[in-house]
C-alpha positions, 0 to 999 in steps of 0.5 A: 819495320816501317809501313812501307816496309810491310806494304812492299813486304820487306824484310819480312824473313822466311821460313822453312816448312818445318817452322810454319806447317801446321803451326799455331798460324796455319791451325788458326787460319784452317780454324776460321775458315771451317768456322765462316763456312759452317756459320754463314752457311746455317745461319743464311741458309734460307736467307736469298738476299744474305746469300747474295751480300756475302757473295758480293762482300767476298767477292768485293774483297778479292777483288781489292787485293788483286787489284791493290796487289798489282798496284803494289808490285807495280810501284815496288818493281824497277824492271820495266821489261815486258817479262816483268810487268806480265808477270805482275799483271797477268794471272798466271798461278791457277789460284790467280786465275781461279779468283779473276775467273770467280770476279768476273762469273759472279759480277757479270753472272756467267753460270758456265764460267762461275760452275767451272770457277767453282770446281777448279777454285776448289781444287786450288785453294785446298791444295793452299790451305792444306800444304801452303807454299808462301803466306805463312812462309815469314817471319813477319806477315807483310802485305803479300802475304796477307793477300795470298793468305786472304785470298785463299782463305775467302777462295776456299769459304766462297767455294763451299758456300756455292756449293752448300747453297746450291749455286752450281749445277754439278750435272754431268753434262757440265763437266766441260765447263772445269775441264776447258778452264783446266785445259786453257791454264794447262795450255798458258802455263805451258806456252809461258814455260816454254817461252818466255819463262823458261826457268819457272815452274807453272802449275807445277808441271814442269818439275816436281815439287814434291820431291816424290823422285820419279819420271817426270812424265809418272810425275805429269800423269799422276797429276792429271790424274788426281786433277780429273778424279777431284773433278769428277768426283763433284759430279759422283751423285749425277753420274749415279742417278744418271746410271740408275735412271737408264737401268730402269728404263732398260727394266720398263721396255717391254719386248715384242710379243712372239709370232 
């Protein structure tokens, strides 16, 4: 294999799931995540300015391989229509719009936009790690694999690093902020499918891909339902304070005296 046939990620083989779940790559890959989050997070947990270079590191490298990803399939394509060059440009899959989302909230420092960033990137990336759909599905890790695979590695480490040193405001009142962005990649997902990609799969809801043989519209709502109670469940510790919180100011109102 030559440079150029790893750039462009060619020849590189499949794989069928059986041959690369959970073996010795996918293991390995779950390892060093598990490993950088519980590293980096004790080791700067009181440490500010280290938070802030890590984030800026991460993000830096997802930026790169969005970047030098784009570039590649630009160069690679031969299909100039305006269906093609948007689906390289554009961020379409929920883990692309996640990592654009997280960029663009971290170097800009949108609060809103990184606390909605930080819930939905969650959502995506251990979906990735834990049932991966490409990345380890080749023979040979070529550079598109390598970028999924960095991507959602570092997209899974920066999540919980928000989380453990509390860089997101996890308040009920917020939970507005995942649930439009859920909503917006819900809504271009569905225009694009029902459009000008009638034949794709976006965000997985237009067929079921995991082989689960129901109805389809079963299949849409069980979805939607796992998407809502994952994100909710982030806001568990609020919603409890907050149900204690009014219990006891219902105990410390004094009624009016008779007569």
């Amino acid at each position: 294999m030559t440079f150029w046939d790893w750039l462009f990620s060619r020849n590189v083989g499949s794989l069928p799931p059986s041959e690369y779940l959970y073996h010795w790559k996918h293991i390995l890959v779950l390892c060093l995540v598990v490993a950088a989050i519980i590293i980096l997070w004790l080791t700067l947990r009181k440490k500010f300015k280290g938070q802030q270079i890590v984030f800026y590191i991460i993000t830096s490298i997802l930026t790169f391989f969005e970047l030098a990803s784009r570039c590649i399939n630009l160069a690679g394509t031969n299909d100039f229509s305006f269906k093609n060059i948007y689906q390289i440009i554009m961020p379409i899959h929920l883990c692309s719009i996640v990592v654009i989302t997280i960029i663009i909230s971290w170097f800009c420092q949108i609060k809103s936009l990184l606390n909605a960033s930080f819930i939905v990137g969650f959502f995506a990336t251990i979906i990735f790690l834990l049932y991966p759909a490409v990345g380890f599905n080749t023979k040979i890790i070529g550079f598109s694999q390598l970028y999924s695979i960095t991507s959602h590695s570092l997209g899974m480490v920066l999540v919980m690093l928000l989380f453990l040193w509390h860089r997101v405001d996890l308040r009920i009142t917020k939970v507005w902020q995942p649930l439009l962005l859920y909503g917006c990649s819900l809504l271009n997902a569905l225009i694009l499918n029902l459009t000008m990609y009638p034949t794709a799969n976006y965000l997985y809801f237009m067929e079921d891909v995991f082989g689960w043989d129901i109805n389809i519209w079963l299949y849409r709502f069980i979805l939607l339902s796992i998407l809502l109670l994952t994100t909710f469940a982030w806001y568990t510790k609020d919603i409890v304070l907050c149900i204690r919180k009014n219990i006891v100011n219902r105990k410390q109102i004094i009624p009016p005296p008779n007569g």
